[in-house]
N, C-alpha and C positions, 0 to 999 in steps of 0.2 A: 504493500500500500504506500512508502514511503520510500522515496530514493534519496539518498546522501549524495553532496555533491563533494567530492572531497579535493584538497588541496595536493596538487602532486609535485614532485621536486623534478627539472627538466632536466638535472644532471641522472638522476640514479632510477625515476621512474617510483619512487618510492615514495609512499604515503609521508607526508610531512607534517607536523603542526607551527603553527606561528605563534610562537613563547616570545610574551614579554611582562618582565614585570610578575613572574608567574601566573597570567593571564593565558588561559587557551580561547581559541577561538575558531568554530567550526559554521560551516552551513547546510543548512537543510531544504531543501525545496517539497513541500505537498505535491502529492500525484492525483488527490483526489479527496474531495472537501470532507470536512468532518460530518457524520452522519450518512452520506452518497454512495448509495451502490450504484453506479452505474450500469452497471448488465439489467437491471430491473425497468423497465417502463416506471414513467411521470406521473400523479394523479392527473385525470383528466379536470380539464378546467372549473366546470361543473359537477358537483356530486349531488345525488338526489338522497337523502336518507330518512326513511321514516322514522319519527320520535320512537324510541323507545325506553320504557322506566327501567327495562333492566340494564347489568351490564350488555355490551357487544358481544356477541363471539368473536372472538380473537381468532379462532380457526375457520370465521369466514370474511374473506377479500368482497373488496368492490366489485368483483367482476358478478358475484354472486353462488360462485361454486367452492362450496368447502372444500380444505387443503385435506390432502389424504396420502401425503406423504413428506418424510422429514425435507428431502430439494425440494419441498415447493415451499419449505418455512422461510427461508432468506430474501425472497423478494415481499414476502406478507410482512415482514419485518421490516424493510423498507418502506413500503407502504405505509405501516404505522408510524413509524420514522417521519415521514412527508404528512403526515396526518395532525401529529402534536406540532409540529412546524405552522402550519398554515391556519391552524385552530386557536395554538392557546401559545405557545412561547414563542414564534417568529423563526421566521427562514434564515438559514446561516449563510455565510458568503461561499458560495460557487467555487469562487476565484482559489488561486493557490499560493500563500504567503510563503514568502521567505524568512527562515528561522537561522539567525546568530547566537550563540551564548559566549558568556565571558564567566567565568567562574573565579572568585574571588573570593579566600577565606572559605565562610559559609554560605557566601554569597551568592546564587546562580543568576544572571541576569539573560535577557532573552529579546533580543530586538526583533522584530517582526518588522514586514518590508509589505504593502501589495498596492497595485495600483499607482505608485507612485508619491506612497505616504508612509511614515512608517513611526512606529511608538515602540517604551520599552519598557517593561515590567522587570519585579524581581522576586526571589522566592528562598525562603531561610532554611538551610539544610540542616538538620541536626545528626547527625549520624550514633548508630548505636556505639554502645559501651562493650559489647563482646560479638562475637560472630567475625566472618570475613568478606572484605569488598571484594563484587560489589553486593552492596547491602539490598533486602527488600525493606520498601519505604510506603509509607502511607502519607498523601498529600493531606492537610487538615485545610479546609473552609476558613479562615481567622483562628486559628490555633484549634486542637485537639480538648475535646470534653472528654474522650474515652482514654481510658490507659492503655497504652501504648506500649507494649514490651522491650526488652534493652535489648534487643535482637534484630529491633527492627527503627529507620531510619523515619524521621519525622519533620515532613514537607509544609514550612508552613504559605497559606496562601493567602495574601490578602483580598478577596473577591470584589470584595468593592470597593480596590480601585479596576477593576477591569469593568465593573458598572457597580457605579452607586445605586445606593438604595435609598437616594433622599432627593431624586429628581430622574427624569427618564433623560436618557440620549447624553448621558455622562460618563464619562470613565473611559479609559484606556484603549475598550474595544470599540467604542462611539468615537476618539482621535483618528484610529483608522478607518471606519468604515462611515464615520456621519452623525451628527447628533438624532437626524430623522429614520436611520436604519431600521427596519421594520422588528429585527431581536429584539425579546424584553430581556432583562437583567439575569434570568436563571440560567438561560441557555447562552449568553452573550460571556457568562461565566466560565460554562461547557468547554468554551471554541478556549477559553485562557485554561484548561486543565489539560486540554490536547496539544498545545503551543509546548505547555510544563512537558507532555510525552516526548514531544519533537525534540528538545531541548535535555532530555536526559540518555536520547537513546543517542544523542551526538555529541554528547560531554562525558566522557570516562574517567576524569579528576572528578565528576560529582562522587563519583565512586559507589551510585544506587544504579540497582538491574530491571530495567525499561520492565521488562518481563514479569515482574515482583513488585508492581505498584499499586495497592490500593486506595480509596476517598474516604474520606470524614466530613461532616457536618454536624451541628445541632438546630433544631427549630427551623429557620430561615434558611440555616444553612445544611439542614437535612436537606430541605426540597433541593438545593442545590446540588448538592454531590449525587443524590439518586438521578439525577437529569444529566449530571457529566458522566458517570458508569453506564447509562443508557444510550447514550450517542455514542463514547470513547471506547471502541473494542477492546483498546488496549489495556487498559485499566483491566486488575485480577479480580479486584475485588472494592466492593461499596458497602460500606458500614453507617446509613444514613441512622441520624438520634433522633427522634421524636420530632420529626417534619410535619407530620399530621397529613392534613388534605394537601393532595399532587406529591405525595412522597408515600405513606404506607397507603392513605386513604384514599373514594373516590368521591368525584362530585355530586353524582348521581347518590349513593347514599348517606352526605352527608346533608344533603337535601331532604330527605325522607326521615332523618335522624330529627334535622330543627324542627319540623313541623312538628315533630311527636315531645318537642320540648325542652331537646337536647342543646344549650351553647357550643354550638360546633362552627369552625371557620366555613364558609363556603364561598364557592365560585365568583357569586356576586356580591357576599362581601370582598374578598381577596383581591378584588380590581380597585377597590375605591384606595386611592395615595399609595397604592404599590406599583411600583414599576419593573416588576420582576416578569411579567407575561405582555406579547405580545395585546400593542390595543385590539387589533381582532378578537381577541377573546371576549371582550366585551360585547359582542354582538350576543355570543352565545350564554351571557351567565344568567340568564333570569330562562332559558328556556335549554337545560341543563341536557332532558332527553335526545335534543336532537342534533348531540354532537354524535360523531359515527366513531367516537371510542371512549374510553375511561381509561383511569391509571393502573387498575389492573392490564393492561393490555402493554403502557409503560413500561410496568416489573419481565413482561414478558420478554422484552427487548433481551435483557441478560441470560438468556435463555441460549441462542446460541450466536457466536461459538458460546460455550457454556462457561460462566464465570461467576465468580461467589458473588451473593445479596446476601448481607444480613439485615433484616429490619430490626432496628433496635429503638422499642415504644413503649409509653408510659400509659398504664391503663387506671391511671387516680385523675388525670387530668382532663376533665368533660369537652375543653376548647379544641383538645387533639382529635376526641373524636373515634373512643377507640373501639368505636362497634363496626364504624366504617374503616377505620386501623384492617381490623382482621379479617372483616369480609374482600375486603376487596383484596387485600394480600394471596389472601387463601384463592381466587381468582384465578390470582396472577398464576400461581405456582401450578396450577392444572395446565398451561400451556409447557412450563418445565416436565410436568410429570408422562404430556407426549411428546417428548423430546429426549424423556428415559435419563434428562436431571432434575430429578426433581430435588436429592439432598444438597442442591448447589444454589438452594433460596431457603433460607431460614429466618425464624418468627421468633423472638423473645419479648415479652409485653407483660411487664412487672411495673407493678403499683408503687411509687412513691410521691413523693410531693416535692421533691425539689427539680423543677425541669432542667434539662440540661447536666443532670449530676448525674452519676454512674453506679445503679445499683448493684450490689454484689451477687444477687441472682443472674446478673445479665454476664457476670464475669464468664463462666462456661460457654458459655454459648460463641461470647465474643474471641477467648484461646480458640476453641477448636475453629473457627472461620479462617482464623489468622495464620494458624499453624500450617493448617492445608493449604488455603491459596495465596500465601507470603513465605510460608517457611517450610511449603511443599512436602509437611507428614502426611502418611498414611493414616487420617483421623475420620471420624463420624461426624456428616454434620445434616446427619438428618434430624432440624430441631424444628420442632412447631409450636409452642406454647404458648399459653396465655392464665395470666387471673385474674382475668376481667368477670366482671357479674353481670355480664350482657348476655341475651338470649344469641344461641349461635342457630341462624336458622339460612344454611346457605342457596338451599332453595328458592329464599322472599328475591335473589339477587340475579342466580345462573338460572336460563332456562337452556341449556343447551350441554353438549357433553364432552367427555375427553375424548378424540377419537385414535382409534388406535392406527399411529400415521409409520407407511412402510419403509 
């Protein structure tokens, strides 16, 4: 997916780097946009979709013929892909950036070039206390809520500045592409998580292994990291905290949830003075049925190539929402489970009351995710749980089935 342009020496033919100052410096060129399959056809301009209150089937395309085989998951996966784009977070740039780093100290810096404009970000390495380079590393959202083992390498990312979240068409990714850019701030984040990839699989003094990276968030910046593991293939693994709705939950039933009396975030709350989703989403938040997906379909995205979800949610806090937390989760993971991973998406949903804080029921859950797809043990991580005192009634949601895909 990605070609290195590399610096050669005209005397020896031989790969060179340009040291100065113990500064490296490489480049990178995009062969092809973040989230873009190319081999898959475009939505067509117009889509017709009848309302409806339940989830989608995720195993059924626009065209209107359920998938009935694992090759025909990767273009329905794009499709959903082009679907959250044009709905609710904004369509990402086409085009194909040029990516430099300069690594200093702890420092990794990252200039991005397209069009004829270019900006520069930075990103704080911490590297573990034991193990050997190169390290696996987990990028964190504005620093790490979760603990993070000495094993593993800790990415901090500031998100907003790649877009703020106290006015639309700001930040880093809005310098290069426009303040009017049709990206809202989740996904315009995404495309700065992917840049982070570009930038670590072509700096080898970072001393982290491209291959061994997973995301962090909490709250704001759950929704965030589950939306960069959903586009970013490369990403091992996403460990979103307690995002609520457009991160475990869906719109559709956290809609069903307020009417019944529930303070739960929804759709058309979530647009008024946030600038995290694209403004089209606006068209659709008072009339939730007749989007042709949900975020169960989202989670689906990590599905294949198959790479760890751990939902990590709070079931004492009524604002998150955690009957739509599990319903829709649980959703997601039937499109894993015909896909034959289904232990490669995991639920832990423990009651506490300090949001954002790390209960030590969740510790298990969150080792074995880590162990396996950062520090590559032979572990179980088939975990599903909850103690929540909500009715689980998965039928009020799915009317449709797993099918068994060849």
């Amino acid at each position: 997916m990605w070609a290195i342009t590399r610096l050669e020496s005209a005397d020896t033919g031989l790969v060179s780097f340009i040291m100065l100052s113990l500064l490296y410096t490489l480049i990178l060129t995009a062969t092809a946009a973040l989230g873009q399959n190319t081999t898959c056809p475009s939505l067509p301009t117009t889509i017709n979709y009848a309302a409806n209150p339940k989830l989608p089937d995720p195993f059924l395309p626009l065209s209107g013929s359920r998938i009935t085989s694992k090759a025909q998951w990767p273009c329905r996966k794009e499709e959903i892909r082009q679907l959250l784009q044009r709905y609710s977070y904004g369509v990402l740039p086409t085009t194909k950036p040029t990516v430099t780093t300069t690594m200093s100290g702890t420092t990794l810096t990252i200039k991005v070039a397209d069009g004829g404009k270019s900006m520069s970000f930075s990103v704080t390495i911490k590297l573990p206390t034991s193990g050997t380079a190169p390290y696996p590393a987990i990028i964190a959202y504005g620093g790490a809520s979760i603990p993070i083992p000495n094993t593993v390498a800790t990415i901090t990312y500031q998100n907003f500045d790649m877009a703020a979240d106290n006015g639309r068409g700001k930040g880093k990714f809005y310098d290069l592409y426009g303040s009017s850019h049709n990206a809202g701030g989740l996904i315009a984040a995404a495309w700065g998580v992917d840049r982070i990839m570009d930038a670590l699989e072509m700096t080898p003094t970072a001393k982290i292994d491209p291959k061994r990276v997973g995301v962090t968030g909490c709250s704001r910046n759950g929704k965030g990291s589950i939306i960069a593991g959903a586009f970013v293939d490369r990403l091992a693994l996403a460990l979103p905290q307690e995002g609520g709705q457009s991160a475990a939950g869906c719109w559709r039933i956290a809609d069903e949830i307020q009417k019944n009396g529930t303070k739960v975030e929804t759709a058309h709350q979530i647009v008024n003075g946030d600038s995290w989703f694209s403004t089209d989403f606006s068209k659709y938040v008072d009339a939730v049925p007749t989007l042709p997906w949900d975020n169960h379909m989202m989670h689906a995205l990590y599905a294949d190539p198959p790479r760890g979800l751990l939902v990590i949610e709070n079931s004492a806090i009524e604002y998150l929402g955690p009957t739509s937390n599990y319903h829709c989760a649980t959703a997601g993971r039937m499109v894993h489970e015909a896909l034959g991973v289904k232990d490669r998406f995991g639920l832990t949903q423990v009651s506490h009351s300090d949001h954002c804080g790390f209960p030590s029921a969740s510790q298990a859950p969150l080792t074995a995710f880590i162990n396996r797809f950062l520090l590559k043990q032979e572990v179980s991580t088939d975990i599903w749980k909850t103690d929540g005192k909500f009715t689980i009634d998965e039928g009020r949601w799915v009317d449709w089935t797993v099918p068994k895909l060849s």
